[in-house]
N, C-alpha and C positions, 0 to 999 in steps of 0.2 A: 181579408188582407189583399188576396188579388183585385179585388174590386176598388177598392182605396189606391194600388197602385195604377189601375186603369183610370181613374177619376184623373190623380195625380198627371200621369202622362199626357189625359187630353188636356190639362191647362198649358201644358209646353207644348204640343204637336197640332193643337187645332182644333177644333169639336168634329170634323169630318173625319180625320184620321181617328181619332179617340173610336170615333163608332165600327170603324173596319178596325181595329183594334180587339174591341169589346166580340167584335164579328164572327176574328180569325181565334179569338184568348176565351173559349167559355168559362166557366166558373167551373165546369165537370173536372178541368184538367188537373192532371196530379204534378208533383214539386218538380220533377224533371223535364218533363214534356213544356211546363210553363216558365222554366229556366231557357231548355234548348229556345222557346217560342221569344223571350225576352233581348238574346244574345243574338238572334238574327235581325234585331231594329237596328237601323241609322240612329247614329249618334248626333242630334241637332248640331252641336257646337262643333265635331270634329270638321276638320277642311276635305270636302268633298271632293277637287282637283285631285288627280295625280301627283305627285311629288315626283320631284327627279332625285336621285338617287346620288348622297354624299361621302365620298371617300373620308374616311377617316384614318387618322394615323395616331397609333397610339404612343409615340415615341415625341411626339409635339403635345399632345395629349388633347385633341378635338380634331373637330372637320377641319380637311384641307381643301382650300376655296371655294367660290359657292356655286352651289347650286341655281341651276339654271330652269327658264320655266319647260315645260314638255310641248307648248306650241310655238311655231317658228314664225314670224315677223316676215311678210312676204318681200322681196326683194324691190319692188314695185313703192311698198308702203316706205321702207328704211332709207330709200333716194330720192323720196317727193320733197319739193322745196315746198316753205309757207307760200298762201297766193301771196304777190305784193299788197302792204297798204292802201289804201286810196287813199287819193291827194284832198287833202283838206287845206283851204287857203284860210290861211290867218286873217283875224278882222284888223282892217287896216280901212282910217275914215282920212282921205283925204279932204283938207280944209284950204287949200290955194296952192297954185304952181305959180314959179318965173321960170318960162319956159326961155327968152329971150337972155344972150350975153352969153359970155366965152364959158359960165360955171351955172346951169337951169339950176333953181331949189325946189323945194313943195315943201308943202307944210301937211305930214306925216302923222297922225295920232298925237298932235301937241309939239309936237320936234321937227326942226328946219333939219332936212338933209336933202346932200347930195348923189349925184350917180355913184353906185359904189357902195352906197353906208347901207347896211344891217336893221332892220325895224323889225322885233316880233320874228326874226330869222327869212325872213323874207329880203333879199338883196335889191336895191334898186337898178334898173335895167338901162331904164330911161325914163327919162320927165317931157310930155309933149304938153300944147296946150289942150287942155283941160283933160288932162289923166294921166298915171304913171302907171310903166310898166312893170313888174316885179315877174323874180328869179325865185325859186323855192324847190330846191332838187331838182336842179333841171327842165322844169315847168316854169311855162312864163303864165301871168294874166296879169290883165289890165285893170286899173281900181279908177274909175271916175270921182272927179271932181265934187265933192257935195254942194249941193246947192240951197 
């Protein structure tokens, strides 16, 4: 029977433990000794952490709020901001400017716009000839002319 328990246990605990198992548990030992030797194993599945420790009030009739973990969140780690994104500029093909007259246009991914208008969220800045400047979070770049 002890032997079929030890078999047993190395299929949950591993075949290395199974052997210091087999190692520490001979087959000599009597029902007590091999009880006490049984009740001193780790319980695979039990949560191995420490638990903090939950007040209960039996007049609500369960725990009063919850439980917190037992390690503390350095003060250092709980104030860091994300780094920023990096700036990725939208694909935008320009196909022809009229830089010249009181109102420039370009011709934007298919669409005639002017200073001002919104493409792909990129704002336009300015129309020079042969390129437009673009706005995108505070960031400018310049997109040339396809030729």
């Amino acid at each position: 029977m002890r032997m079929v328990l030890l078999f047993i246990f190395g299929l949950f605990i591993g075949p290395w433990q199974a052997l210091c198992v087999e190692a520490k548990a001979p087959a000599e030992m009597d029902d007590a000794a091999f009880g006490l030797f049984l009740s001193q194993l780790k319980d695979p599945f039990a949560v191995q952490m420490p638990q903090a420790a939950v007040k209960t009030d039996p007049a609500k009739g369960g725990a009063v709020g919850t439980a917190r973990p037992s390690l503390r969140v350095p003060e250092a780690v709980k104030n860091r901001t994300p780094p920023p994104k990096p700036f990725v500029a939208p694909d935008l093909k320009i196909s022809g400017v009229l830089w010249a007259g009181p109102k420039p246009r370009a011709i934007v991914n298919g669409l005639v716009v002017g200073i001002g208008d919104v493409v792909q969220g990129a704002k336009v800045a300015a129309i020079r000839k042969g390129q437009v400047e673009f706005d995108v979070q505070g960031k400018n770049f310049i997109v040339q002319v396809q030729k």
